[in-house]
C-alpha positions as CSV (number, residue, x, y, z in Angstrom):
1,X,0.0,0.0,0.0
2,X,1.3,3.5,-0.7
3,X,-0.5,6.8,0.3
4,X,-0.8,9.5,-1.9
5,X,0.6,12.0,0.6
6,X,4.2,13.5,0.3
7,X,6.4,11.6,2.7
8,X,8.7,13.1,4.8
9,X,12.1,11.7,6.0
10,X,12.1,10.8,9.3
11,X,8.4,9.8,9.7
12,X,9.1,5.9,9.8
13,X,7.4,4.0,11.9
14,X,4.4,6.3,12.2
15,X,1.1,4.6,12.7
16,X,-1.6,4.8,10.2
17,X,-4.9,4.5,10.6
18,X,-8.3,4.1,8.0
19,X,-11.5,6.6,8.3
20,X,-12.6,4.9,11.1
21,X,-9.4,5.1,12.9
22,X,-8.5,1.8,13.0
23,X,-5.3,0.9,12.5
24,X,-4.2,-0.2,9.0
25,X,-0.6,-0.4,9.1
26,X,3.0,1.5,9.9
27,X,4.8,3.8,7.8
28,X,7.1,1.7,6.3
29,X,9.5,3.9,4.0
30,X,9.8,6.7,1.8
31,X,9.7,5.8,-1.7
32,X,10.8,6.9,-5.1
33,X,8.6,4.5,-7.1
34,X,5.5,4.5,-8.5
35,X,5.5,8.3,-7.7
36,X,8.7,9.8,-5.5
37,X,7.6,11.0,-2.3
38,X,4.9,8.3,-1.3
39,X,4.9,6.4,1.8
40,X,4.7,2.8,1.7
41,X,2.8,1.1,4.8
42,X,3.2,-2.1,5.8
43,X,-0.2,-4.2,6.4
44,X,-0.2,-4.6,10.8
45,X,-2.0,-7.9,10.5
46,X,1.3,-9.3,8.7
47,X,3.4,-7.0,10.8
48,X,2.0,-8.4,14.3
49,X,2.2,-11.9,13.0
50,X,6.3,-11.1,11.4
51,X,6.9,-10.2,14.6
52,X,5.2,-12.9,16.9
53,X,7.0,-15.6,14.4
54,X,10.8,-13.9,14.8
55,X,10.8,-12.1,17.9
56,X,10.6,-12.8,22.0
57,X,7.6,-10.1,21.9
58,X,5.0,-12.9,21.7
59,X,2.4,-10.8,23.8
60,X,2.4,-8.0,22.1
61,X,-1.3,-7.1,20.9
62,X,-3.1,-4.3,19.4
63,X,-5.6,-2.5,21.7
64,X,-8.6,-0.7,21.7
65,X,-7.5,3.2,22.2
66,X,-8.8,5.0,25.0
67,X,-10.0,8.3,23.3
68,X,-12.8,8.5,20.8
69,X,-11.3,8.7,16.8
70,X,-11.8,12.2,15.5
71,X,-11.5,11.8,11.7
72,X,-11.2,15.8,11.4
73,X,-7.8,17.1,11.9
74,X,-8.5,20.1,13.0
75,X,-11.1,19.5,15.9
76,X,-8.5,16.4,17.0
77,X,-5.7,18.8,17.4
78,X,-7.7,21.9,18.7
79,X,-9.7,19.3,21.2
80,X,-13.3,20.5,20.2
């Protein structure tokens, strides 16, 4: 998966999350192909099961958050 976003360097690792702020996957890289400047993002069903297969992080689990999603940028980051 790739989003259609400009990426910026440094952002690995952020989470991503669909409409209904679930969580999709993790910001995976900055790419140059099939447009320069897209992120790719990693699908966190694979990722969780990757990393109970080859790690010693066997209980690690995604979780319900513990604040409502709010889809609109600007009312998550001004709190309204």
């Amino acid at each position: 998966m790739v989003t259609l976003t400009p990426g910026v360097p440094g952002d690995s690792g952020s989470g991503f999350l669909n409409g209904s702020g679930e969580a999709i996957g993790v910001l995976s890289t900055l790419q140059l192909a099939p447009l320069a400047g897209t992120n790719g993002v990693g699908d966190i069903g694979k990722e969780l099961t990757y990393l109970h297969a080859n790690s010693s992080f066997g209980a690690i689990q995604l979780v319900p958050g513990t604040e409502p999603f709010k889809p609109n940028l600007v009312e998550a980051i001004l709190g309204s």
